[in-house]
C-alpha positions in Angstrom: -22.3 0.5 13.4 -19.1 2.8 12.7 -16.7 2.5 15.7 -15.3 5.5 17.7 -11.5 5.9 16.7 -9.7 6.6 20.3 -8.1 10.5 19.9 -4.6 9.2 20.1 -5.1 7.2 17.2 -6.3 9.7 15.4 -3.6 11.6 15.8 -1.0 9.4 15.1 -2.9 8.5 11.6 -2.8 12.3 10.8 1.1 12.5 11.5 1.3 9.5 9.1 -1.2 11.2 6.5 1.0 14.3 6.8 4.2 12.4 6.7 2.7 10.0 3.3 1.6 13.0 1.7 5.1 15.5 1.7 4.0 18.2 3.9 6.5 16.3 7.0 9.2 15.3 5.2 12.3 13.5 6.8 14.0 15.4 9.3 11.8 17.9 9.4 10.2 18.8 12.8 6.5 18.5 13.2 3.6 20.5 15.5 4.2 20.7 18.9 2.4 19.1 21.9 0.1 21.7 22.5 -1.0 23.0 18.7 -1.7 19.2 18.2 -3.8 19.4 21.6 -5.9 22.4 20.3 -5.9 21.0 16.9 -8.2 17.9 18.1 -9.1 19.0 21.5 -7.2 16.9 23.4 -5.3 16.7 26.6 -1.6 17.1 26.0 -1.5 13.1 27.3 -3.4 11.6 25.0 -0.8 13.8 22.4 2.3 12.6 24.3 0.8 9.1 24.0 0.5 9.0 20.2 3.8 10.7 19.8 5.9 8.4 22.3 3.8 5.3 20.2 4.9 6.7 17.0 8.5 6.9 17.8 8.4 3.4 19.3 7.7 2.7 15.9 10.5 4.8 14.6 8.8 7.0 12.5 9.0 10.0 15.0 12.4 11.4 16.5 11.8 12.8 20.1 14.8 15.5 21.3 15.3 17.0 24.4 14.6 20.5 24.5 14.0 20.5 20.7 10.7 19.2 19.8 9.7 16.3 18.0 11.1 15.6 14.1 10.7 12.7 11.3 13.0 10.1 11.7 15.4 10.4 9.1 16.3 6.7 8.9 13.3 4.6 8.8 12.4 6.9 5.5 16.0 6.7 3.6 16.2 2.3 4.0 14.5 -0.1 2.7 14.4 -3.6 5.2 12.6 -5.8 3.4 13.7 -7.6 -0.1 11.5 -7.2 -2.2 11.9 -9.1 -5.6 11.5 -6.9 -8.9 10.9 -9.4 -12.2 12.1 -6.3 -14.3 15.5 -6.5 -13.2 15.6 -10.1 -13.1 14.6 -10.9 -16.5 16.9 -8.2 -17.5 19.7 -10.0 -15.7 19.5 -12.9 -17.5 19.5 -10.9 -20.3 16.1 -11.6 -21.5 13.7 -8.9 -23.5 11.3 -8.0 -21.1 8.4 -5.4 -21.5 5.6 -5.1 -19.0 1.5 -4.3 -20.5 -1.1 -2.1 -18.1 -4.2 -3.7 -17.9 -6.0 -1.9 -16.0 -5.9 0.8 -13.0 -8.0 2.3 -11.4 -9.2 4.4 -7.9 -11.1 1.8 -5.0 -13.6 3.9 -3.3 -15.2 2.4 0.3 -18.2 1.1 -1.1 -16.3 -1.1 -4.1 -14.4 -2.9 -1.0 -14.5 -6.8 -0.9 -14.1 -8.2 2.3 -10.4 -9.3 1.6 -9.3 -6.0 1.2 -10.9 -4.7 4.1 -9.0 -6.9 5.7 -5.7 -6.7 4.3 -5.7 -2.4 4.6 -7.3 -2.6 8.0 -10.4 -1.0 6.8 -13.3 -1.1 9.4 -16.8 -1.6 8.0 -17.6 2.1 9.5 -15.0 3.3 6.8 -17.7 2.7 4.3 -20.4 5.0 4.0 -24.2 4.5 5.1 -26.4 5.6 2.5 -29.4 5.4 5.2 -27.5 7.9 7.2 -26.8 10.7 5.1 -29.4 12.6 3.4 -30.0 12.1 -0.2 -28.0 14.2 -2.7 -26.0 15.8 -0.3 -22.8 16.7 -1.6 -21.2 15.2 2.1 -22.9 11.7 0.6 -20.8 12.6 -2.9 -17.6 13.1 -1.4 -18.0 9.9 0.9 -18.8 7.4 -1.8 -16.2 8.9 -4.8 -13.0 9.2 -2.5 -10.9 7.0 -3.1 -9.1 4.6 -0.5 -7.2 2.1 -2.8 -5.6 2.3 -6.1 -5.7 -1.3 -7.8 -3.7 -2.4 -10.8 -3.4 -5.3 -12.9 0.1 -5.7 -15.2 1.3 -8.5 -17.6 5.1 -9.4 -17.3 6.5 -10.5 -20.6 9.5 -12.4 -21.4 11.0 -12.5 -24.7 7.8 -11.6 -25.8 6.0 -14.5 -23.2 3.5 -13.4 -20.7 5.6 -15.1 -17.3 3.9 -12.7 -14.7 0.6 -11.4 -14.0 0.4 -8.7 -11.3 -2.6 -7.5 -9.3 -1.9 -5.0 -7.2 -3.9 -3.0 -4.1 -2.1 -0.1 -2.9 -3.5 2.6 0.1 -4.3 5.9 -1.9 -4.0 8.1 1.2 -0.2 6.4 2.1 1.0 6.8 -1.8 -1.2 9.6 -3.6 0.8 9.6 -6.8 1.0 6.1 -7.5 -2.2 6.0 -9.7 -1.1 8.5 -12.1 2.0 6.6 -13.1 3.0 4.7 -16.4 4.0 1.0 -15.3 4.6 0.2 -18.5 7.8 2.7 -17.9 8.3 2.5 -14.1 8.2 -1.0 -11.9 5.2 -0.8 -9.3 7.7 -2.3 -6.1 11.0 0.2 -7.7 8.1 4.0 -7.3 6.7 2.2 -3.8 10.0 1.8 -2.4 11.0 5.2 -3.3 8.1 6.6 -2.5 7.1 4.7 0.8 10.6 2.8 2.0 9.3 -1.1 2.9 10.4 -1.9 6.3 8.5 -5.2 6.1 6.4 -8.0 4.5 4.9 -11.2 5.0 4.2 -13.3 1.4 2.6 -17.0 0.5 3.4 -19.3 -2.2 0.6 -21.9 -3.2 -0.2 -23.9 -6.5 -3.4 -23.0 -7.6 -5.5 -23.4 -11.1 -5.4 -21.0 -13.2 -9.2 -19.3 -13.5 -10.5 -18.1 -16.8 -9.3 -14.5 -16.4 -6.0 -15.1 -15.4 -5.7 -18.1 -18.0 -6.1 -15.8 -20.9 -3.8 -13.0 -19.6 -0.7 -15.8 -19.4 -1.6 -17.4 -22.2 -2.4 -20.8 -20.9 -5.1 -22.9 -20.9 -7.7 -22.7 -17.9 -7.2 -24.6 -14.9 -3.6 -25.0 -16.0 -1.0 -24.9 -12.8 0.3 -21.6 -11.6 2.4 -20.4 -8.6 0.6 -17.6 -6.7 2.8 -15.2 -4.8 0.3 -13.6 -2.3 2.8 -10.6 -0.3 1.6 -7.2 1.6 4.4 -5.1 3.1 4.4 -2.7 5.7 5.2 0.8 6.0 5.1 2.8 9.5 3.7 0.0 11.0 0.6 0.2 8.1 0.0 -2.6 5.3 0.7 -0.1 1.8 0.4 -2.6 -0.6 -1.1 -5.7 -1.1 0.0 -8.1 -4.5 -1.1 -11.3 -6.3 1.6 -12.2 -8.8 0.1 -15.3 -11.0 3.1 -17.1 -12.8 2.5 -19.9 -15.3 3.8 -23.1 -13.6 5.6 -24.6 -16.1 7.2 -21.4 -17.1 8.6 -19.9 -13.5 10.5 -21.5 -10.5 10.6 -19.9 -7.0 14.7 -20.5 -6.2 17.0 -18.9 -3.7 20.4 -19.8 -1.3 20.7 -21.1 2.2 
């Protein structure tokens, strides 16, 4: 059964949508109390509860006497490293060149369980058929919007594939991201621009290399690889979710203390 989202929450996810999508843009000072209470038809407490949560958070700015703006900060830093093999390989003045193997749009009903957990995605996010009239155009719209943008980039090395990437990122939180060239632009360098990191939480485990990914690194199946597993947050909201599949006996994890 699709669960009730409580108003507040609402609201605060259509501050973020706005904020995501441009039309709020750092600094910039958003609806009022009041036009957000007659927007969803809500007491000006449940607004004044989603507003004082969002600036806990420090993506809203409350003033005094001035209204309530987009916290200029939180959208201009970036708080998490985040590792990019372009520059890396280019550092240690190896060739590198990066090969799109796929992208494409997620809608609800193309969701694996993982990913619905990762992105916070309830089951009621996806739509049931049994519910909705046949060929209704509200049935259409459900099923072919998309809510993730997945994908999947080889990382070469002087000509060596060293990196395979499969990535998950939230459609609403970074509309433009499927229409770029990542064969041009690093997937982490238009995020971070895009959607400042203020976050993460990764894994690192030894695992077998399955067919698929075998044959992208150019390595034989079930050889060894290092997995890096990472999502990363955003206004308190997972935006991207990565596997990065390096051929073990071609890549070291190394760092200082």
């Amino acid at each position: 059964m699709t669960k009730t989202i409580p108003a507040y929450q609402r609201i605060k996810n259509a501050i973020l949508d706005n904020i995501h999508s441009g039309k709020w843009q750092a600094g910039n000072a958003i609806s009022t109390e009041m036009a957000l209470a007659e927007e969803f038809g809500v007491s000006r407490m449940t607004v004044n509860r989603a507003l004082k949560e969002l600036s806990e958070e420090r993506v809203l700015e409350r003033r005094q006497g001035s209204g309530t703006f987009v916290a200029q900060q939180q959208f201009n830093h970036t708080f998490v490293e985040v590792r990019n093999i372009a520059e890396d390989l280019k550092s240690a003045n190896r060739d590198y060149e990066a090969q799109v193997v796929s992208k494409r749009a997620i809608t609800a009903d193309m969701l694996d369980n993982e990913l619905c957990r990762k992105f916070g995605i309830s089951e009621g996010a996806v739509i049931d058929e049994e519910s909705v009239p046949v060929n209704t155009s509200a049935q259409k719209d459900a099923s072919d919007e998309a809510v993730l943008y997945e994908v999947k980039i080889i990382h070469f090395a002087d000509g060596q594939p060293i990196q395979f990437e499969e990535r998950w990122v939230d459609a609403k939180k970074v509309p433009k991201f499927i229409d770029q060239d990542f064969s041009v632009v690093n997937t982490s360098d238009y995020l971070i621009a895009k959607s400042p990191l203020e976050s993460g939480s990764y894994t690192i485990r030894a695992l077998a290399a399955p067919d698929e990914i075998a044959e992208f690194l150019q390595i034989a199946p079930q050889s060894p690889t290092l997995v890096l597993r990472r999502q990363t947050y955003s206004a308190g909201q997972v935006v991207t979710f990565v596997k990065m599949w390096h051929a073990g006996d071609r890549y070291q994890f190394s760092g200082e203390l």
